[in-house]
C-alpha positions as CSV (number, residue, x, y, z in Angstrom):
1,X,0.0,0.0,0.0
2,X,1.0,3.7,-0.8
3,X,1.8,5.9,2.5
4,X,-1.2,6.2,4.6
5,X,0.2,8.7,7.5
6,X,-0.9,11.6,6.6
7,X,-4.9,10.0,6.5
8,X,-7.1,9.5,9.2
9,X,-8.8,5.5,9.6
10,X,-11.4,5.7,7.0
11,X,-9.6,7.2,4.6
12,X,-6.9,4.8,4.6
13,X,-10.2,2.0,5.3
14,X,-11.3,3.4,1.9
15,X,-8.7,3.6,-0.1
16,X,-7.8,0.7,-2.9
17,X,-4.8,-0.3,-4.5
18,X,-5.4,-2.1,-7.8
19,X,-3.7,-5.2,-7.9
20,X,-2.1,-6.6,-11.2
21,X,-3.2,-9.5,-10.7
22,X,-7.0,-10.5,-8.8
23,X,-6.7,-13.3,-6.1
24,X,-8.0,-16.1,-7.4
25,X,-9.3,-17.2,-10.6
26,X,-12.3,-16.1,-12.6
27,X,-12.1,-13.0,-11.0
28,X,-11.5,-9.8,-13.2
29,X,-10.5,-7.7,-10.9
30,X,-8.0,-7.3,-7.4
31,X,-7.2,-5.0,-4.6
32,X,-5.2,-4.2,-1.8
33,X,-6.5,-2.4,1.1
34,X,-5.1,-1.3,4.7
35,X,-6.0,-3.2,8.3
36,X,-7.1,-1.3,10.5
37,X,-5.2,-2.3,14.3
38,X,-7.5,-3.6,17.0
39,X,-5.7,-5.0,20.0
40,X,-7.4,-8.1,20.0
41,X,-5.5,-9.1,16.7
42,X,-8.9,-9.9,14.7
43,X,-10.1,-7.4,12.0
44,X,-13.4,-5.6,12.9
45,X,-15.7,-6.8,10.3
46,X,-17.0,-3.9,9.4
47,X,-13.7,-2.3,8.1
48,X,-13.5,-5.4,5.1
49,X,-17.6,-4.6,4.7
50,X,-16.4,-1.5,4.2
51,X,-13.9,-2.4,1.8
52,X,-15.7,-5.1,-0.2
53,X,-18.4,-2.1,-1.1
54,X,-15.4,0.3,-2.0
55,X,-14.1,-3.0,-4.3
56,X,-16.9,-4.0,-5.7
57,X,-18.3,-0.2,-6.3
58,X,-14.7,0.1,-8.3
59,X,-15.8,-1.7,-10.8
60,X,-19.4,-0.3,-11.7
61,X,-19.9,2.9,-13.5
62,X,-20.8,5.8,-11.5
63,X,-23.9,6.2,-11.8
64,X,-24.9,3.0,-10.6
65,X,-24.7,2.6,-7.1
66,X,-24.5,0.5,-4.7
67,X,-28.0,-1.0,-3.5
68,X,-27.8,-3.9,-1.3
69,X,-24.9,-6.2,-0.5
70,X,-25.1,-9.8,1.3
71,X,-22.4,-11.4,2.6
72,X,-21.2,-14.0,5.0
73,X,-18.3,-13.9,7.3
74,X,-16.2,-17.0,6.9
75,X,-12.6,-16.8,8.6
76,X,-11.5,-14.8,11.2
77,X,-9.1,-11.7,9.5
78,X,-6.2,-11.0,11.2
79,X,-4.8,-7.2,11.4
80,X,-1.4,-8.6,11.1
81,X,-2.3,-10.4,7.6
82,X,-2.1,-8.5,4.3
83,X,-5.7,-8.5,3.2
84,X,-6.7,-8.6,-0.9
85,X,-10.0,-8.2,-2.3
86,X,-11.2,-10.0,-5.9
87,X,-14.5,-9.1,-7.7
88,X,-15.8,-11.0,-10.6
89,X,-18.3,-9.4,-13.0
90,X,-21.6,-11.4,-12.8
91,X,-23.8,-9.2,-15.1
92,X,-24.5,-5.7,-16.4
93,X,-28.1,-5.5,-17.6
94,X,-30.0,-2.1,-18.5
95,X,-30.5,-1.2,-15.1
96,X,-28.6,-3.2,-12.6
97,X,-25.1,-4.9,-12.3
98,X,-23.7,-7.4,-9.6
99,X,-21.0,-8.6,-8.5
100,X,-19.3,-11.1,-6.6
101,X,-16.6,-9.9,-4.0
102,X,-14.7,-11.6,-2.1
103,X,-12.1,-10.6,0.9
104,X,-9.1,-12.9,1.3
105,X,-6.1,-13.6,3.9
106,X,-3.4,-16.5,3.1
107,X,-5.5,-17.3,-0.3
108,X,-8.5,-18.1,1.6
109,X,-11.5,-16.1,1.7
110,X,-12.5,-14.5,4.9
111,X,-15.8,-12.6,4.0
112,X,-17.7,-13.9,0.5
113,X,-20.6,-11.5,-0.8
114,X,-22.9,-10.7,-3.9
115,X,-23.3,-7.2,-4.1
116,X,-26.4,-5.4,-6.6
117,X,-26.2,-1.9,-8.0
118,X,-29.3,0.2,-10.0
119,X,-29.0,3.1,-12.4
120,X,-30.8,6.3,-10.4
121,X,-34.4,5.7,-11.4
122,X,-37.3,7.4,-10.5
123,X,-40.2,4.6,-8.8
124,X,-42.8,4.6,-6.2
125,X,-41.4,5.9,-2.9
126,X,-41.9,5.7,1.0
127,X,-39.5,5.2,4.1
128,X,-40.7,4.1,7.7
129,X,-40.5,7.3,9.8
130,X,-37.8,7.7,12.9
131,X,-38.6,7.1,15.7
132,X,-39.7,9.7,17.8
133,X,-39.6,11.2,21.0
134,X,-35.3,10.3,21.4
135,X,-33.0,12.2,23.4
136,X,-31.0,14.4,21.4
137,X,-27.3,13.0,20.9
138,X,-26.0,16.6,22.4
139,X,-28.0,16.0,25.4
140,X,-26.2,12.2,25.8
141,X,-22.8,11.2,27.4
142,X,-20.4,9.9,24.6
143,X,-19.2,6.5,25.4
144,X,-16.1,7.3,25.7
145,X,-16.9,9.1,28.7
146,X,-19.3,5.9,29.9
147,X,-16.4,3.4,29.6
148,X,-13.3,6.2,30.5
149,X,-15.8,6.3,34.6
150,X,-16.3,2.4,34.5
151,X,-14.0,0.3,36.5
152,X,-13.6,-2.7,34.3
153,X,-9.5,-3.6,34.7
154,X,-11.4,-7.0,36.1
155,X,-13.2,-7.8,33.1
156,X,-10.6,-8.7,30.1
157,X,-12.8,-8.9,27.4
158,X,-14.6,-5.3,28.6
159,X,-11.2,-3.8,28.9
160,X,-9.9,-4.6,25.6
161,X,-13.3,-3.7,24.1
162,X,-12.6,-0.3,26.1
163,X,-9.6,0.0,24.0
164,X,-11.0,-0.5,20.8
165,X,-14.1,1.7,21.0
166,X,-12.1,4.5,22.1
167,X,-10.5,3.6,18.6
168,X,-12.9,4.3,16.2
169,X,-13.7,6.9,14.2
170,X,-16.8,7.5,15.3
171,X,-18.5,9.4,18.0
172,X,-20.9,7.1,20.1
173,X,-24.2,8.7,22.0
174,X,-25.6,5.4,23.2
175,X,-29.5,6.0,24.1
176,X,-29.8,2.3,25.2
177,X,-28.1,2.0,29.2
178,X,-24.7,0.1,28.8
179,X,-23.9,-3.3,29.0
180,X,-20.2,-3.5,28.4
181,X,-19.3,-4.5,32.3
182,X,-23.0,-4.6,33.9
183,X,-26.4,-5.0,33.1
184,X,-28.4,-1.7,33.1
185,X,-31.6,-1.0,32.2
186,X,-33.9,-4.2,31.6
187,X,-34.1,-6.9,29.3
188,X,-34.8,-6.0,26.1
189,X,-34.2,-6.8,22.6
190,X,-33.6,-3.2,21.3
191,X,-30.4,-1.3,21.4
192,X,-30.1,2.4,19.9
193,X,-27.0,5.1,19.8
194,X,-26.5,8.0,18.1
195,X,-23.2,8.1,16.0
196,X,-21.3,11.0,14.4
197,X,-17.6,11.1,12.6
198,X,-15.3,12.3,14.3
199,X,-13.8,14.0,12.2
200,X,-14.5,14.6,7.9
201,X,-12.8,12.8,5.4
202,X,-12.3,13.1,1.8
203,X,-14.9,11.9,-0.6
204,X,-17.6,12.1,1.5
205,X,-19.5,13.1,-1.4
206,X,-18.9,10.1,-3.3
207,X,-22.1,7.9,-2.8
208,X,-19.6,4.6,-2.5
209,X,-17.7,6.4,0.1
210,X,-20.9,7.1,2.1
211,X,-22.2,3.6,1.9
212,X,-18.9,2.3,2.8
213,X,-18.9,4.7,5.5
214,X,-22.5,3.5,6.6
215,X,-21.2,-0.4,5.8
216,X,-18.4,0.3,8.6
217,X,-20.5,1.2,11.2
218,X,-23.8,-0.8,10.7
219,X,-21.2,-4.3,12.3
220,X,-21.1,-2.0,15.4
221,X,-23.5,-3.4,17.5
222,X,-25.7,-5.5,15.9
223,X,-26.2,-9.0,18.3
224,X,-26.2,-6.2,21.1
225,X,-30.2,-6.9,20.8
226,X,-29.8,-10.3,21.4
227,X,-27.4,-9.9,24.5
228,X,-30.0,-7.2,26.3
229,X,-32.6,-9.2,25.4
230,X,-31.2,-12.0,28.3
231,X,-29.6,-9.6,30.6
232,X,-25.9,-10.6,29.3
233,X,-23.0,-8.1,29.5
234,X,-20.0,-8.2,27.1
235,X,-17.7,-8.6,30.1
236,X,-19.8,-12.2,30.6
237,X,-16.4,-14.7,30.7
238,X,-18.8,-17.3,29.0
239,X,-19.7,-15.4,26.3
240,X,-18.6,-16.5,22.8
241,X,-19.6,-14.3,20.1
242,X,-18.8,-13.9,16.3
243,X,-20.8,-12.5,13.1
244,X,-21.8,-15.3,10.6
245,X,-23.8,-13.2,7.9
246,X,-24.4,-9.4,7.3
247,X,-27.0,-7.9,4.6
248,X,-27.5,-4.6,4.0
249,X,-29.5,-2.3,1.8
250,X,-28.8,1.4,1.1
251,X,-32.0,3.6,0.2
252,X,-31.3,7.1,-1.5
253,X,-28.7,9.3,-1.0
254,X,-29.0,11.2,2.1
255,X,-26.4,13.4,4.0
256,X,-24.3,11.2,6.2
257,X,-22.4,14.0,7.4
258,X,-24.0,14.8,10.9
259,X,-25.4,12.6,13.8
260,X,-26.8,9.3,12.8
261,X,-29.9,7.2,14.6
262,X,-29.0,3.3,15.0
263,X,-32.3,1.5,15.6
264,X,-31.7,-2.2,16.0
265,X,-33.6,-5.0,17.7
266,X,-33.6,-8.6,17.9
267,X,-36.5,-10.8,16.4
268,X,-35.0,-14.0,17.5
269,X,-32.2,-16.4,19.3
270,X,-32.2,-19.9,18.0
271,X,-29.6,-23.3,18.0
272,X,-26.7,-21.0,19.2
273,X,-27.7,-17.9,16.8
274,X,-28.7,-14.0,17.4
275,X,-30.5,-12.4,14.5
276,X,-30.3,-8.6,14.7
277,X,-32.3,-6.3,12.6
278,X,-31.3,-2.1,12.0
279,X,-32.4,1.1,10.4
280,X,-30.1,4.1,9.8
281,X,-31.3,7.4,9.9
282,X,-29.5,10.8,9.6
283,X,-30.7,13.4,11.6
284,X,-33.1,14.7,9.2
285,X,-35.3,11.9,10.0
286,X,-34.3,10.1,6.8
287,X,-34.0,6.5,6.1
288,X,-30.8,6.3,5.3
289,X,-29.9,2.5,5.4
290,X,-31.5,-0.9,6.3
291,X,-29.3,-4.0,8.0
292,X,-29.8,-7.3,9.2
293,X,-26.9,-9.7,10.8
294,X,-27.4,-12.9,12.3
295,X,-24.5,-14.4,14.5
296,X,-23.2,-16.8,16.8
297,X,-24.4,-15.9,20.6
298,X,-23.3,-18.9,22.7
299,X,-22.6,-19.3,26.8
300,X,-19.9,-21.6,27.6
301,X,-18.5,-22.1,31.0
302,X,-15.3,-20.6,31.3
């Protein structure tokens, strides 16, 4: 990768190098991208999400973009691994075009997706409202400020989870009490936060930069429904949790730049599984994004 210093994390997230040569065959096209550290050593899903929509997005013309993407996580990334990305050209018809992205480590795919992209059209048009009657995100501790008060140094998981929130890019208004080290509030299956970047970045105006952007931050807390839901904490020592499948679908283009409403809940927990469901609004009350993850949510005696 070129020098990245002088970028902040989601620019350097963003940004592709074209590869010569794409990873694997029957793939037309390959990139290179940048790891973002996390000190647990694993990559945050939501960075090669990211990625995989800036990939795939690479290789569509402009003025089709991206609609939905579904994908399933299958390895484990590691920060320390160089990271490619291949994308094979499945169709271009009059009005949509998909593709087939994948994210690899070693020559082995870690995240494997079909994304769909539309012309702009006009159509028939209406978006579920926001919900109302919220806090407003300036009236709301960051949770920075949440974890920076708790005393978690007991909880290993919490602390390192500590470390890597106060990582990202993003600044965090939960609405929804906190569950990193206890159980607050009562059981549950919704979780919502307001979120805002910390800090602007360039191509913001590119409408694959802002669903990349809205990619990265929808794997926040998704199976945080399905924890609240049974009272669990993600300091719990017998927790074992990992993301199996993401979907998402992007709705017009709206401004990402200010405070953004995460509304997620939790239909169901099955066989070992949390399904978590999301909507993304900006602060204009717009429907900015839909999501749905399901994962692996499983108590184990430590």
């Amino acid at each position: 990768m070129a020098d990245t210093s002088d970028k902040n994390v989601l620019e350097k997230i963003i940004e592709l190098e074209k590869l010569t040569d794409p990873p694997a065959g029957g793939e037309e096209f390959g990139f290179r991208v940048w790891n973002q550290p996390k000190p647990d050593g694993r990559l945050f899903g939501g960075q090669v999400l990211a990625q995989c929509v800036m990939a795939a997005s690479a290789t569509v013309d402009d003025d089709r973009p991206i609609h939905s993407f579904h994908g399933y996580f299958l390895r484990a990334g590691a920060v320390d691994e160089e990271t490619t990305i291949g994308v094979e050209d499945l169709r271009d018809g009059g009005s949509f075009s998909a593709r087939r992205v994948q994210a690899y480590q070693k020559g082995m795919p870690i995240l494997s997706g079909i994304s769909s992209f539309q012309k702009v059209q006009p159509g028939l048009e209406h978006r579920e409202p926001m919900p109302q009657a919220l806090p407003h995100p300036e009236a709301l501790p960051s949770l920075e400020k949440i974890l920076g008060k708790l005393d978690i140094t007991r909880f290993t998981r919490a602390e390192r989870m500590r470390e890597w929130l106060m990582q990202r890019p993003f600044d965090i208004r939960p609405i929804s009490p906190d569950i990193h080290a206890g159980f607050l509030g009562s059981p549950e299956p919704i979780n919502r936060f307001w979120a805002r970047l910390k800090e602007p970045f360039t191509g913001i105006d590119s409408r694959a930069a802002t669903a990349a952007i809205l990619a990265y931050a929808s794997d926040f807390a998704m199976l945080e429904p399905s924890l609240r839901v049974h009272g669990l904490t993600w300091a719990d020592p017998r927790l074992r949790i990992a993301s199996l499948d993401h979907a998402m679908w992007w709705h017009s283009h709206v401004d990402v730049t200010g405070w953004l409403l995460f509304d997620m809940s939790s239909p169901s927990s099955d066989g070992g599984r949390g399904l978590g469901i999301g909507r993304i609004y900006n602060q204009k009350g717009e429907l900015a994004a839909s999501v749905a993850q399901q994962g692996m949510v499983r108590l184990k005696e430590s």
